[in-house]
N, C-alpha and C positions, 0 to 999 in steps of 0.2 A: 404422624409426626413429620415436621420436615425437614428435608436433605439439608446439608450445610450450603449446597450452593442454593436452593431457593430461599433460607437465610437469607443468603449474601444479597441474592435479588431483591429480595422485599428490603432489606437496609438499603438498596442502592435508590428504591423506587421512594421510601419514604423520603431521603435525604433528597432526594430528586423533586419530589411534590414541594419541599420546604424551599431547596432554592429557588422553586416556581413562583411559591407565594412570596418572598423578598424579592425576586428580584420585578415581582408584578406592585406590589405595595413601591417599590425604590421607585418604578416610572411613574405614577401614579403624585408622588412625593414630586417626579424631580417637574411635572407635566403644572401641576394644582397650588403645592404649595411652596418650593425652590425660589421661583419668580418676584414674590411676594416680599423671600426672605433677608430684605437690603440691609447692611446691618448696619445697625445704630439709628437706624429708621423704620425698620418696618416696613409695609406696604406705603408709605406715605408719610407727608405731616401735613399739618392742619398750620397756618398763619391769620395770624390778624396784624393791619397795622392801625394804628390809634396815637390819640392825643399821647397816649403813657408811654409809647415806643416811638413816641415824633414823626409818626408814620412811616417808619423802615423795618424792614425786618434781615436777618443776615442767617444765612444758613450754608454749613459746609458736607458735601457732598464727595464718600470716597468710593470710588468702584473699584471688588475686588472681579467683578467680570463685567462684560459691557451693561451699561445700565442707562436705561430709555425715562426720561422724567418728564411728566407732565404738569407743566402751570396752569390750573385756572383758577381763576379769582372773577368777583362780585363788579368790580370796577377796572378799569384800565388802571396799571401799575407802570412805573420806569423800571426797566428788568436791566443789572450789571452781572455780568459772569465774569472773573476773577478781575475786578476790577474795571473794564472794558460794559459804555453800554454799547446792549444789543439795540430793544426797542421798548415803544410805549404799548402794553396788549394786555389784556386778558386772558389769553391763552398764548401755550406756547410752548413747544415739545424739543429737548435737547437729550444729545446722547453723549455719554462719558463713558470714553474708552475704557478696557480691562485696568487698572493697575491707574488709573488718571484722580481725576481729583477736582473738582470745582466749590469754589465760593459764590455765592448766590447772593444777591443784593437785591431786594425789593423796598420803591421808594412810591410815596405818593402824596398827594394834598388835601386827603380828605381818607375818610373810615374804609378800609377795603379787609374783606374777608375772603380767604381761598385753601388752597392744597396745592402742595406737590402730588403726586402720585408717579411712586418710583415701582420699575420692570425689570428686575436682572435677567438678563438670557442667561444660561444653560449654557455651561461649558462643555464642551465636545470629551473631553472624558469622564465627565458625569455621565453623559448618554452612553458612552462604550461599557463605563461599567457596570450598568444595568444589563445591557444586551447580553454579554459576558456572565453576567449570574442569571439570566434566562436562559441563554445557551448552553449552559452547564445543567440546569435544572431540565431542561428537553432531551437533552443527550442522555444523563442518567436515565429518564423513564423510556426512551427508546431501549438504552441496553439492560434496563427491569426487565423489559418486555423479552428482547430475544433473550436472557437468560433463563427467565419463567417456559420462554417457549419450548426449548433446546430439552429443557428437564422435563416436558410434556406437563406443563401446570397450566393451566387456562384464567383470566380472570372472569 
């Protein structure tokens, strides 16, 4: 049978392994799928301009952290950000600040098919509190360890 402190260790070492696995699954999340997760958008949208949209399309853009968006399209387009034109391209990569906000104006004179493709970064206390439930989850199975050790248990 065993002691109530090797109990105590094997509870510290399980809850230790589980904050291991969250807080490895949380990087994993914030590394793969976080970035993706623009909201109200998605990883992106898909545009088309046409005779039925007059060849314009209007799309609004809110960053709740810095977000990286990619234009490209089938034909060279007139690109306006809030108003203001930028240029005539096919491609073309803008970043919106944390907490910012952009209206997106795409104009042309003939059939053009494209994508955004929107990136949020990763805020810096999203990565801390990963690390933080990994270093909780290390520290426990270190002190699994010497508690098992101290009581002469081996694994």
């Amino acid at each position: 049978m065993l002691s109530e402190k090797s109990k105590t260790g094997l509870l510290i070492l399980l809850l230790s392994f589980s904050l291991l696995i969250v807080g490895s699954a949380y990087f994993v999340y914030l590394r793969v799928v976080f970035p993706k997760l623009v909201p109200h958008h998605g990883g992106g949208e898909r545009f088309t301009l046409s005779k039925a949209n007059n060849y314009t399309y209007q799309i609004p853009w809110l960053a709740y952290s810095r977000l990286h968006l990619d234009l490209q399209a089938n034909e060279t387009v007139e690109l306006y950000i809030d108003g203001s034109y930028v240029c005539d391209c096919s491609r073309y990569e803008y970043v919106i600040e944390g907490g910012g906000e952009a209206l997106i104006l795409l104009r042309s004179d003939s059939p053009v098919n494209g994508m955004f493709t929107a990136r949020q970064e990763i805020p810096s206390e999203k990565w801390l509190s990963a690390f933080i439930i990994l270093s909780a989850g290390l520290m426990g199975i270190a002190i699994s360890i010497i508690i098992h050790r101290r009581n002469g248990v081996n694994f």
